[in-house]
C-alpha positions in Angstrom: 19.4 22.6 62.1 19.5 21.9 58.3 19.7 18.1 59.4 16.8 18.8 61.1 15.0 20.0 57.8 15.8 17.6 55.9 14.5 15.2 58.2 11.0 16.7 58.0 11.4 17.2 54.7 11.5 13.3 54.3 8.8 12.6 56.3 6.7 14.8 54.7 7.5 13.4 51.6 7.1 9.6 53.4 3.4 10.7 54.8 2.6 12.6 51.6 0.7 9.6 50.2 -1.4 9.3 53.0 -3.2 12.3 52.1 -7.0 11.8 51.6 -8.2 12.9 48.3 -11.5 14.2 49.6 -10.5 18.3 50.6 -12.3 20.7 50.7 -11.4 24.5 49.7 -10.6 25.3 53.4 -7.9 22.5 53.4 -6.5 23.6 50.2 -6.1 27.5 51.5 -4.4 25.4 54.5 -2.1 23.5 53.2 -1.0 26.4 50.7 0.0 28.8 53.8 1.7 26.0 55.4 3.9 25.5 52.2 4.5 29.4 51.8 5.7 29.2 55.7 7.4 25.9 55.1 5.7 23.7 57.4 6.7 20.3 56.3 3.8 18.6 57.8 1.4 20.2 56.5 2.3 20.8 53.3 2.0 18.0 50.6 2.4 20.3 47.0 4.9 18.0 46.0 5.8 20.4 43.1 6.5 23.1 46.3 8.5 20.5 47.3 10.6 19.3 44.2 11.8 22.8 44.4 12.9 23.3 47.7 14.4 19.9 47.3 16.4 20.8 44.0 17.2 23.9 46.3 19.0 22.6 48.8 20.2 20.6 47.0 22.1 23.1 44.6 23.7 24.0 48.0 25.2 21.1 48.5 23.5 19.1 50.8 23.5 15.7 49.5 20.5 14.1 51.4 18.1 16.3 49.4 19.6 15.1 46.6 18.8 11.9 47.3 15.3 12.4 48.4 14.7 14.4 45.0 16.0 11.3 43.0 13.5 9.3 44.8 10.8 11.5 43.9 11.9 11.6 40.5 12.8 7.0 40.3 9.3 6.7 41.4 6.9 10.0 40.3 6.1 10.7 43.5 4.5 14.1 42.5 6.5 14.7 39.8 7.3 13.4 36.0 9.0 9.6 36.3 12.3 11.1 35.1 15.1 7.9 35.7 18.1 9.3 34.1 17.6 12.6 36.4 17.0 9.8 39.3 20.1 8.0 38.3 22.2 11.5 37.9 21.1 12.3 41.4 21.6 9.1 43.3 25.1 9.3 41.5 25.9 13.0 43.2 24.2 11.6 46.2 26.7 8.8 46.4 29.1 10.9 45.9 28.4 12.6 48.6 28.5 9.9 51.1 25.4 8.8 50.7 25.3 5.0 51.1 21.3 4.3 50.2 22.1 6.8 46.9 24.4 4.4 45.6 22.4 1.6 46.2 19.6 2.9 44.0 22.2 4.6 42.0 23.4 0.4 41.3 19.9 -0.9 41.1 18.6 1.5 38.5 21.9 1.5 36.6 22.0 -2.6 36.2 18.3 -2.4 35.5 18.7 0.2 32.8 21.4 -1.9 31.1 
């Protein structure tokens, strides 16, 4: 079930920049309720987001981790933070995730 999550989570994140910027209040009220009920596919508050991913994270489960440091390499949503990108991918990797330590490698050679 929490696989499952995090797999919405990511898509979420994934379709989150195909989000027209033309909304209207009605959308907005929308989009808030299904954030507060934690529909993933409606809700693109990428700050909403950030949190639940640094959540789950905290708990352990790595893949958030990963997605996070995504979010934070590229500013998806958030601040462009790479050190917290890199210290992410590197728990990530940790973790067992083999794409974390890919972009754990690539942003470590290009910070050098």
């Amino acid at each position: 079930m929490k696989k499952m999550i995090l797999v919405l989570i990511s898509m979420g994140l994934l379709h989150a920049g195909n989000v027209e910027t033309n909304t209207t209040s009605n959308d907005s009220n929308r989009t808030s309720k299904n954030c507060d009920s934690v529909e993933v596919t409606g809700c693109f508050d990428s700050n909403f987001m950030s949190k639940l991913l640094t959540k789950v994270c905290n708990d352990g489960k790595m893949e958030a981790c990963y997605n996070l440091g995504i979010m934070y390499a590229k500013g998806e949503g958030i601040t462009e933070n790479k050190p917290k990108a890199i210290a992410l991918f590197k728990k990530a990797c940790d973790g067992g995730i083999e794409d974390a330590c890919e972009n754990y490698n690539i942003l470590t050679t290009c910070a050098e």
